[in-house]
C-alpha positions as CSV (number, residue, x, y, z in Angstrom):
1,X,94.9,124.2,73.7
2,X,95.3,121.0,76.1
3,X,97.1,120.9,78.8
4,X,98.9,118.2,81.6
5,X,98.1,119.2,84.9
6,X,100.8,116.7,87.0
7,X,100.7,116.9,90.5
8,X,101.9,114.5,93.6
9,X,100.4,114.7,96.8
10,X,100.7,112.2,100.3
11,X,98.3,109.7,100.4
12,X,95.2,109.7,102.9
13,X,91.4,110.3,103.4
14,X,91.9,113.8,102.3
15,X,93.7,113.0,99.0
16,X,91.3,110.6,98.4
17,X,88.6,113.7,99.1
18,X,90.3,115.4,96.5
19,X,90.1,112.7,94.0
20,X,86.5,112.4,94.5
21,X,85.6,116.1,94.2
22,X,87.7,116.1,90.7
23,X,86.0,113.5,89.4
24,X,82.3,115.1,90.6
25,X,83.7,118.2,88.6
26,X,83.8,116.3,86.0
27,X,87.3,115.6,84.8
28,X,89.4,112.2,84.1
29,X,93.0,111.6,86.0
30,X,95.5,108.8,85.9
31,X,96.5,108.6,89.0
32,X,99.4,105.9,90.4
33,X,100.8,104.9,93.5
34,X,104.3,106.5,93.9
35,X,106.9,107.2,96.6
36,X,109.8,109.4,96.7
37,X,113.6,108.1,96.2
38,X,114.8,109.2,99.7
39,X,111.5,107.5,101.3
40,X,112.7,103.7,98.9
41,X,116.5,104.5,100.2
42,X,115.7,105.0,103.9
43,X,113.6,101.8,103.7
44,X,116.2,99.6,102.1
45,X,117.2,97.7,105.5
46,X,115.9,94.5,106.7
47,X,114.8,91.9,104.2
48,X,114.4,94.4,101.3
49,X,118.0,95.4,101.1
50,X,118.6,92.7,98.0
51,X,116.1,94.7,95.7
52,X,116.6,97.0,93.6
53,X,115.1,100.0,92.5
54,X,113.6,98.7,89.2
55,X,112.4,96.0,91.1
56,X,110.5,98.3,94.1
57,X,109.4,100.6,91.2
58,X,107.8,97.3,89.6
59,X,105.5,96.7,92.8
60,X,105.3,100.4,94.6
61,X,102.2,100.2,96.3
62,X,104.5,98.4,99.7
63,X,106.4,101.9,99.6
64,X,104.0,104.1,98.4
65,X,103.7,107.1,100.7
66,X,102.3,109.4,97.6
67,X,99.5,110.0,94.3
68,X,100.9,111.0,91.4
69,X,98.1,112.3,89.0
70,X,98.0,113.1,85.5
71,X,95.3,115.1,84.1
72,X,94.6,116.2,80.1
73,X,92.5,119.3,79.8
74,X,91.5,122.5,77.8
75,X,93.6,125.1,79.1
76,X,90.2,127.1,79.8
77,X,89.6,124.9,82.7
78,X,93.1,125.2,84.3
79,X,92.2,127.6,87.0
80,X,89.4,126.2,87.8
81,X,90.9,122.8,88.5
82,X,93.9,124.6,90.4
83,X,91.9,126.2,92.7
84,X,90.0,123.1,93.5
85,X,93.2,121.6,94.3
86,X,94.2,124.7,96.2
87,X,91.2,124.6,97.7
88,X,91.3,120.8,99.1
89,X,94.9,120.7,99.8
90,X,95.7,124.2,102.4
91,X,97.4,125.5,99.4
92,X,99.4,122.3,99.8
93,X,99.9,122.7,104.0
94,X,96.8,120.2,105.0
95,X,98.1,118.1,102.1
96,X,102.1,118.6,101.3
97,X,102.6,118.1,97.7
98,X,102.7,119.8,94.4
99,X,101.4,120.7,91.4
100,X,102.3,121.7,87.4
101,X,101.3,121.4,83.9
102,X,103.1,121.6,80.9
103,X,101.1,122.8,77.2
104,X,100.8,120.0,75.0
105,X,101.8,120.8,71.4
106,X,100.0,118.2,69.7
107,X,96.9,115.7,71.0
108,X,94.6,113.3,69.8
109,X,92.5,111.0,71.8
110,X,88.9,111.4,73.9
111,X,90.2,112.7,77.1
């Protein structure tokens, strides 16, 4: 079975470390610039206080603070690509984020 391992984690050199070692280990992610609601609020002052959220979400990489990554793989391979996560992040205390998946029921593609 396939599987969507979705995680977010702060942006930096040791996020991008991570990225690097999962694709050396030979997996594929999406992976977008993102940043959390409260961090778009609490910057609304100034000369961004006329947009909107659509219009922030349109162009996030100005409030980006965060990755969000979405990975398709066999189910067989979960751990393997938790722990390397684990592993890079200080079970999330070096890197503060978070990680889930969710079983897909039905898949076609090349992933």
């Amino acid at each position: 079975m396939k599987v969507l391992l979705y995680s977010v984690l702060d942006k930096g050199p040791r996020t991008d470390a991570l990225h690097r070692a999962i694709l050396d280990k030979g997996y594929n992610a999406t992976i977008l610039e993102t940043a959390g609601l409260r961090h778009i609020i609490e910057g609304l002052d100034g000369p961004h206080a006329a947009l909107s959220l659509s219009d922030i979400a349109e162009t996030p990489s100005e409030y980006a603070g965060s990755t969000t990554m979405f990975i398709i793989l066999d189910e067989e391979r979960l751990e393997e690509l938790k722990d390397l996560i684990r592993e890079h992040t200080g079970n999330f205390q070096d890197i503060h984020g978070a990680m889930y998946t969710i079983p897909i029921a039905n898949y076609e593609g090349s992933f």
